[in-house]
Each structure stands twice: as C-alpha cells, then as structure tokens.
Backbone as JSON Lines, residues from 0, in Angstrom:
{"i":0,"aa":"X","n":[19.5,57.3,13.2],"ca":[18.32,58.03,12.78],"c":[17.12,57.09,12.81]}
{"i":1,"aa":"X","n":[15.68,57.53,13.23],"ca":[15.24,57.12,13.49],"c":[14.4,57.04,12.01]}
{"i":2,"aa":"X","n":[13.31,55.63,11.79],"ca":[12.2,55.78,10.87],"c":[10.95,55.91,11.04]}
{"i":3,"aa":"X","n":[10.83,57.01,11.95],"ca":[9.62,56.6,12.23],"c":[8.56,57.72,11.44]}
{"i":4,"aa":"X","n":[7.45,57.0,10.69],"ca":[7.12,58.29,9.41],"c":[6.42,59.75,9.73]}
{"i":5,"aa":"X","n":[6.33,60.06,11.17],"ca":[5.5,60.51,12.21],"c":[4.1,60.49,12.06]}
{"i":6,"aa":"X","n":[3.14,61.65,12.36],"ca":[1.82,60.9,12.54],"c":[1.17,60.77,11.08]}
{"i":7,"aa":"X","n":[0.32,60.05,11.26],"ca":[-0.69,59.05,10.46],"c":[-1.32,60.64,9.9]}
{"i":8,"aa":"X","n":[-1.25,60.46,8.01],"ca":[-2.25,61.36,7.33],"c":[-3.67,61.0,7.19]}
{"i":9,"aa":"X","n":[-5.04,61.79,7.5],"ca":[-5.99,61.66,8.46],"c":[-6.98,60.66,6.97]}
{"i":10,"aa":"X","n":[-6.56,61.14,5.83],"ca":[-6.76,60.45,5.06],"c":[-6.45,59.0,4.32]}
{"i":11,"aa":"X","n":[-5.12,58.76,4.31],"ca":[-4.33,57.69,4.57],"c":[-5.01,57.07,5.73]}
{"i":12,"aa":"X","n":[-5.0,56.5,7.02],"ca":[-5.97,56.63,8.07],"c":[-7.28,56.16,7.62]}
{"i":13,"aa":"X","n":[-8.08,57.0,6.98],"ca":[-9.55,56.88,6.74],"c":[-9.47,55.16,5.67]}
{"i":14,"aa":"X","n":[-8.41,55.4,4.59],"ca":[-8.25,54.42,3.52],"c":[-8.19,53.24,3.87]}
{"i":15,"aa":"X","n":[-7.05,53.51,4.7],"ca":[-6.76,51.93,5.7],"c":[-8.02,51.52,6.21]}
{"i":16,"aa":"X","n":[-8.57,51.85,7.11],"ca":[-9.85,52.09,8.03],"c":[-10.63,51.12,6.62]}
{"i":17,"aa":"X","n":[-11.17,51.65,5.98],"ca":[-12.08,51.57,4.63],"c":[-11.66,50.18,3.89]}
{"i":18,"aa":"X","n":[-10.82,49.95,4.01],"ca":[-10.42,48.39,3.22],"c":[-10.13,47.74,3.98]}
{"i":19,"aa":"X","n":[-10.07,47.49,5.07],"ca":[-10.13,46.37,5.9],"c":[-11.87,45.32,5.4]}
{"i":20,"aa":"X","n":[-11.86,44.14,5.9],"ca":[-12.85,43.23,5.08],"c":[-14.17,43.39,5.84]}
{"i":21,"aa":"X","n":[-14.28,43.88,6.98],"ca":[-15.68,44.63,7.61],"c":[-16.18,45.32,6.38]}
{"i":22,"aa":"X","n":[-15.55,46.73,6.91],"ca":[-15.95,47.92,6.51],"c":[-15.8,48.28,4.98]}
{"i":23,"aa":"X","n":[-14.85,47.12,4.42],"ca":[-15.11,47.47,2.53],"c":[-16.4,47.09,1.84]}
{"i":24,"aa":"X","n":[-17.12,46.3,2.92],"ca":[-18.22,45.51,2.36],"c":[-19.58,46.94,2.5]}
{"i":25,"aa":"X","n":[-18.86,47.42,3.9],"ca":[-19.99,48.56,3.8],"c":[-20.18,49.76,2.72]}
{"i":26,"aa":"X","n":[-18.64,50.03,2.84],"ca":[-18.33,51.64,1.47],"c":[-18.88,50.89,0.15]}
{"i":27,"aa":"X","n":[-18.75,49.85,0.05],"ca":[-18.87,49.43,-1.55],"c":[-20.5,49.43,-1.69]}
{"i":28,"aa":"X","n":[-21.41,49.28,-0.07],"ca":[-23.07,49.38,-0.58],"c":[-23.23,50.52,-0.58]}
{"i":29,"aa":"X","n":[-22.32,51.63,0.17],"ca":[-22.93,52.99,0.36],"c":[-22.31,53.48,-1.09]}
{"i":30,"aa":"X","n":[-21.5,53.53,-1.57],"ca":[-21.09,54.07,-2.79],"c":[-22.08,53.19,-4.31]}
{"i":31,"aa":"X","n":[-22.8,51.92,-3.85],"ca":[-23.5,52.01,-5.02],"c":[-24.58,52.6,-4.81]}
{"i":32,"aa":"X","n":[-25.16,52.9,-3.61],"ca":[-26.66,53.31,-3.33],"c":[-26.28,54.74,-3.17]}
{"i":33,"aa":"X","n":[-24.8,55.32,-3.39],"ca":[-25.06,56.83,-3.77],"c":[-24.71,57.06,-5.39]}
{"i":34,"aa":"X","n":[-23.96,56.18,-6.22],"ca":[-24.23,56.44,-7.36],"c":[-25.76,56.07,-7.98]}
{"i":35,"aa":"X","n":[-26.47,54.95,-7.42],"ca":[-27.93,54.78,-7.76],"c":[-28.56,56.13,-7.69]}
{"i":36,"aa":"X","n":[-28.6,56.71,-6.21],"ca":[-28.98,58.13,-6.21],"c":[-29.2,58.84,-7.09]}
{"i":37,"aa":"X","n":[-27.78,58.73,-7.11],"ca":[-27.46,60.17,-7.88],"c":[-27.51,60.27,-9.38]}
{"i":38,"aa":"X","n":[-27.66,59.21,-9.91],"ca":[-28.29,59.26,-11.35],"c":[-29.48,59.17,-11.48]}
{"i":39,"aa":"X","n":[-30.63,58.2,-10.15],"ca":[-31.93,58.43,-10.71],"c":[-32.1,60.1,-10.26]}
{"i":40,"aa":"X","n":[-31.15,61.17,-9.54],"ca":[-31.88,62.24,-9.56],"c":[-31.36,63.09,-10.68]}
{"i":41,"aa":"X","n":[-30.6,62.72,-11.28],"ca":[-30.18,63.21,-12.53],"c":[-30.86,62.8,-13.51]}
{"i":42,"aa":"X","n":[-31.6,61.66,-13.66],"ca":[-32.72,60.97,-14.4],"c":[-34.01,61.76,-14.42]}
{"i":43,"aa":"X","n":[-34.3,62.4,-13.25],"ca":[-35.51,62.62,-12.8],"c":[-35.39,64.74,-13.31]}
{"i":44,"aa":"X","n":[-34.34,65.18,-13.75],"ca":[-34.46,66.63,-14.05],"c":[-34.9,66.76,-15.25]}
{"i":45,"aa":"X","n":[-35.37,67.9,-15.24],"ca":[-35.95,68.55,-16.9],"c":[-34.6,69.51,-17.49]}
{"i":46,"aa":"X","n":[-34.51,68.9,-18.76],"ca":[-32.92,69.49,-19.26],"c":[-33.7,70.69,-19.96]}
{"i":47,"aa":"X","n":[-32.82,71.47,-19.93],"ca":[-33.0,73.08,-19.84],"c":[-32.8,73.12,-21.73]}
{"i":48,"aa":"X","n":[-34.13,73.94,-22.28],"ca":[-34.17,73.71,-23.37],"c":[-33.56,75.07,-23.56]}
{"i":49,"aa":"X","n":[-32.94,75.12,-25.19],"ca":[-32.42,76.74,-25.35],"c":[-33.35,77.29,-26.27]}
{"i":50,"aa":"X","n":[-34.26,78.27,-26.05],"ca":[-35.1,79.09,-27.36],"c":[-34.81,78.44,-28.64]}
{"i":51,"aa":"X","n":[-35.88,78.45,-29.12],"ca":[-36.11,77.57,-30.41],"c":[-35.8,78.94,-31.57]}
{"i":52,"aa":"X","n":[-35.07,78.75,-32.8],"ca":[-34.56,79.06,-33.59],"c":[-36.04,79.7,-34.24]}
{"i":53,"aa":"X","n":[-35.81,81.06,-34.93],"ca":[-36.81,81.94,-35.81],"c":[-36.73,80.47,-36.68]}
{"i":54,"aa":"X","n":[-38.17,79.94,-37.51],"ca":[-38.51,79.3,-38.2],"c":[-37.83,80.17,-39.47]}
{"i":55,"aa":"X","n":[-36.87,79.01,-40.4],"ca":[-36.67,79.67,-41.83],"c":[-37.45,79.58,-42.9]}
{"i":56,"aa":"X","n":[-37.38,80.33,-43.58],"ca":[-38.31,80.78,-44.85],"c":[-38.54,79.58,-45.77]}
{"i":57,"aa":"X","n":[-39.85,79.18,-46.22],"ca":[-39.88,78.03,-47.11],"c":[-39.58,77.95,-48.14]}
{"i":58,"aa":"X","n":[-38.45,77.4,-48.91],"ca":[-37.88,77.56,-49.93],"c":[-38.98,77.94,-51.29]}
{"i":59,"aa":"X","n":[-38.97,78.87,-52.24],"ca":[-39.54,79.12,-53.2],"c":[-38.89,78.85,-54.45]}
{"i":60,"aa":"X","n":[-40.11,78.63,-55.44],"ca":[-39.17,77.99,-56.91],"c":[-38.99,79.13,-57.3]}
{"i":61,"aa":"X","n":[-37.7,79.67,-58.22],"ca":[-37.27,80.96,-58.45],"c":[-38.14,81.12,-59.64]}
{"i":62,"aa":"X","n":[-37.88,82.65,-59.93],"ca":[-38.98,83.19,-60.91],"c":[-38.2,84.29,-61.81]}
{"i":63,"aa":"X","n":[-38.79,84.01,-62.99],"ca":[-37.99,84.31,-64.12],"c":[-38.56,85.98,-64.51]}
C-alpha cells in the first residue's frame, strides 16, 4: 500500500507557502498594517448613541 497523502489541501499549501523565511516577513507587515487599519477605522466611527432616558422627577421633601 502505498503512502502517498494525495493532493496538497489548497490551504495547507497556502500555510506552507506563508512561513517559509521570504514570505513570513511579508504576511507579518501585511497583517500589522491591516490590523493598524482596521482599528484606526474603528477609531475613526461615531458609536451609535441609544435615546436618552425621559429625565426623572426631582426628588421632593415629603409633606405632611
């Protein structure tokens, strides 16, 4: 019987590809300059306010 694991998963593939000592040097600038991204544009939104609560009644001193 043979071992052979048949073909290469396209992802497995990509991983290998990706950690070799070229190309890890590249994913590791593109993955900080897309988390940089992506938080200054998450930095940069206006957070969605929810309607402000009916103002409650100002407490009064009770009366006899």
């Amino acid at each position: 019987m043979d071992n052979d694991p048949g073909p290469d998963n396209p992802i497995r593939r990509a991983v290998q590809w990706a950690i070799t000592p070229p190309q890890s040097y590249a994913v590791y600038l593109v993955a900080l300059i897309l988390v940089f991204t992506l938080s200054f544009y998450a930095g940069t939104q206006k957070p969605k306010h929810a309607p402000a609560p009916a103002p409650a009644a100002a407490p009064s001193a009770p009366r006899n």
